[in-house]
C-alpha positions in Angstrom: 0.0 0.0 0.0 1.6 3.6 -0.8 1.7 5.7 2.0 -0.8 9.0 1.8 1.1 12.0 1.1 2.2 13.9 4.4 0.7 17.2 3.9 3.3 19.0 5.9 6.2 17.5 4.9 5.4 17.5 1.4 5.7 21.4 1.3 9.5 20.6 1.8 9.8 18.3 -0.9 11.6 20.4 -3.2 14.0 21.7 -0.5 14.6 18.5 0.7 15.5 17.9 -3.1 17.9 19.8 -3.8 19.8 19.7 0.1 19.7 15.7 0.1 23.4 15.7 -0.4 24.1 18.2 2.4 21.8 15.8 4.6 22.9 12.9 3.7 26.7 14.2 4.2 25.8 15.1 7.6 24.2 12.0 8.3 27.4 10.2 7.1 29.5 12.8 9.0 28.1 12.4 12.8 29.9 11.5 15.4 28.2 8.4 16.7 27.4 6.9 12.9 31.5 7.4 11.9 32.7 5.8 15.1 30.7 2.7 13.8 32.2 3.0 10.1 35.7 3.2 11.9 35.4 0.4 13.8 34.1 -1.8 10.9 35.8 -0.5 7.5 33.0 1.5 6.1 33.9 4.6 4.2 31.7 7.8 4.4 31.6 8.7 1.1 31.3 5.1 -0.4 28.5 4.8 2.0 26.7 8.4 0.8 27.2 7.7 -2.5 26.0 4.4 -2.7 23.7 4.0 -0.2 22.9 7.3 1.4 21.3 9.1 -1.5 19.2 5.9 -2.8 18.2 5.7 0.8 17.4 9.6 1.3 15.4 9.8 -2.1 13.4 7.0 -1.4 12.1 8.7 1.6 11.1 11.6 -0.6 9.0 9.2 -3.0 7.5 8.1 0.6 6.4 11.8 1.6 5.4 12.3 -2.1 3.1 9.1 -1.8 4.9 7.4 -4.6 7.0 4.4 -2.6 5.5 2.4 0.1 6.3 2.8 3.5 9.1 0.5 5.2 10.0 -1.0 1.6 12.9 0.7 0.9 14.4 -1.6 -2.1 18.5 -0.5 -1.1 18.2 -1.3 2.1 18.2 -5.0 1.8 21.4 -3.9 -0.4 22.9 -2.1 2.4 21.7 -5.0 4.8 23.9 -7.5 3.0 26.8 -5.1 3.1 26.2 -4.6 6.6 26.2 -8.2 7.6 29.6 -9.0 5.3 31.0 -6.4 8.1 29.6 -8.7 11.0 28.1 -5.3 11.9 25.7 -5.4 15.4 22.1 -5.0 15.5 22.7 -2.4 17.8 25.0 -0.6 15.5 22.6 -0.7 12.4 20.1 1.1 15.1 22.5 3.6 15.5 23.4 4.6 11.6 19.7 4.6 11.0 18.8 6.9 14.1 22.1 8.9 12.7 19.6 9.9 9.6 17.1 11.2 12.1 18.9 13.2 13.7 20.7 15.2 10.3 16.8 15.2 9.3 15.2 16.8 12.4 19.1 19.4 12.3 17.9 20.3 8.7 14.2 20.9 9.5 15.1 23.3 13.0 18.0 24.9 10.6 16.1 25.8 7.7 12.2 25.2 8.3 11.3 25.9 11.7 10.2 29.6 11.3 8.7 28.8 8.2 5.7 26.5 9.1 3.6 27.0 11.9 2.9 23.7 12.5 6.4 22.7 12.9 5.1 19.9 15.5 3.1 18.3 13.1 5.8 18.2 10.7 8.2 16.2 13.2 5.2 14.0 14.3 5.0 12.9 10.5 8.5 13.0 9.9 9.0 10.2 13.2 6.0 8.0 11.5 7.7 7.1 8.7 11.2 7.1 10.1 9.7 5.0 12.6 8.0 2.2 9.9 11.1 2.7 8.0 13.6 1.9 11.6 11.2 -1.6 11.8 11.8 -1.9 8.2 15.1 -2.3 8.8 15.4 -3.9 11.6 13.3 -6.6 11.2 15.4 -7.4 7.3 18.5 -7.3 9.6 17.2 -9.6 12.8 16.0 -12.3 9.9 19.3 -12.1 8.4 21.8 -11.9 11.1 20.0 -14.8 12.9 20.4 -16.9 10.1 24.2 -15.6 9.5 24.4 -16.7 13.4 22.9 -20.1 13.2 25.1 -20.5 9.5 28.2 -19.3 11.9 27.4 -22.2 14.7 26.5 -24.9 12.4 30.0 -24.3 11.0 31.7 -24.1 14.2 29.7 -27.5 15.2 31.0 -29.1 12.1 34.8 -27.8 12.5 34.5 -29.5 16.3 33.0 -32.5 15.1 35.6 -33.1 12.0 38.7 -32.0 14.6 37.2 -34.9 16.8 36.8 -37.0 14.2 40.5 -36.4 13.2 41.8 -37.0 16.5 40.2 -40.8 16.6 41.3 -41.7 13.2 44.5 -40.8 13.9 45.1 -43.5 16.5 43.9 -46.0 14.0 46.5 -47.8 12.1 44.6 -48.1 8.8 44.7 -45.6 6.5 41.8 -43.8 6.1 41.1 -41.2 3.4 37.2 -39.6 4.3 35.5 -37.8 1.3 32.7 -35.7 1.3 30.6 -34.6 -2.2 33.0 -35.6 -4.0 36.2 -33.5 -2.4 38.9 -34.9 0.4 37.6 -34.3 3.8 39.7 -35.6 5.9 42.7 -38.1 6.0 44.6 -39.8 9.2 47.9 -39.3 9.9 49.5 -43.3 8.5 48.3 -42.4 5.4 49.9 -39.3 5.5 53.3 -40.8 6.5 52.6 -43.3 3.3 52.1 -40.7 1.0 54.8 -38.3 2.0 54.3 -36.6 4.8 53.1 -32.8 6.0 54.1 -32.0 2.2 51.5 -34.1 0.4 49.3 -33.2 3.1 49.1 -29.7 1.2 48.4 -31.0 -1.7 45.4 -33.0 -0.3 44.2 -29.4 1.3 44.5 -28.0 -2.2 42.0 -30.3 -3.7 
């Protein structure tokens, strides 16, 4: 369902325009947002340039009542890129509060005298921030948890195949364990048969 025009904040529209890159070069800028890029390897002006202003124009269409509420189509983009940083929930809260905050600067800086009903503007401007923040959030949670339970089933298996290694090692027989198709495993006699710690390489190469 497309969201119904806000009536005040569609008399900013074509402000809001032409300052998105000053926005979204704040929001990219604050302190809290580039302590998080810092920490994980996320440059400002790759993330303004190729998420930033995709995001910040899709909120437009949402004021202009032309993209639906909480759908934003880059942010499963910027999700993905997110989660190849093994960035926090917390932390995606934080960069998307971080647009917020430049938003609500922008409208006291350059709107505030101008509309009487500056309260109502705000009050829209937090609905669809807010349906946007759950948006997010709930595109995130699904993914990180399945990232998480990807993470332990891996760690599981890596224990399992080191016990597994340990007791074949203590048997005599040479044992060479395959799995789809590719060498999984092989215990240590059969090593010593083959050649040693340098075939042992080559068996990690296949």
């Amino acid at each position: 369902m497309i969201q119904t025009p806000s009536p005040y904040l569609a008399l900013l529209v074509d402000s809001l325009k032409s300052d998105a890159k000053k926005i979204v070069d704040h929001w990219s800028t604050l302190e809290s947002v580039t302590e998080i890029f810092d920490l994980y390897g996320i440059g400002k002006r790759r993330f303004a340039a190729t998420y930033g202003l995709d995001i910040f124009n899709y909120l437009i269409g949402v004021i202009e009542g032309s993209q639906k509420i909480g759908d934003c189509p880059v942010m499963s983009k910027l999700v993905n890129f997110l989660l190849d940083k093994h960035i926090t929930p917390k932390d995606v809260f934080i960069i998307c509060m971080g647009l917020r905050r430049a938003l609500i600067a922008y409208m006291f800086e350059r709107h505030q005298s101008r509309i009487e009903e500056f309260d109502l503007l705000l009050e829209e401007l937090s609905v669809i921030l807010d349906q946007n923040l759950a948006g997010v959030l709930e595109i995130f949670t699904v993914r990180y948890e399945k990232q998480h339970d990807r993470l332990i089933h891996l760690s599981t298996q890596e224990k399992k195949l080191r016990q597994i290694s340990r007791i074949i090692n203590f048997i005599e027989t040479k044992i060479l364990i395959f799995q789809n198709g590719n060498i999984l495993l092989c215990n240590q006699p059969l090593l010593r048969l083959l050649g040693g710690f340098q075939y042992q390489r080559a068996l990690c190469a296949f």
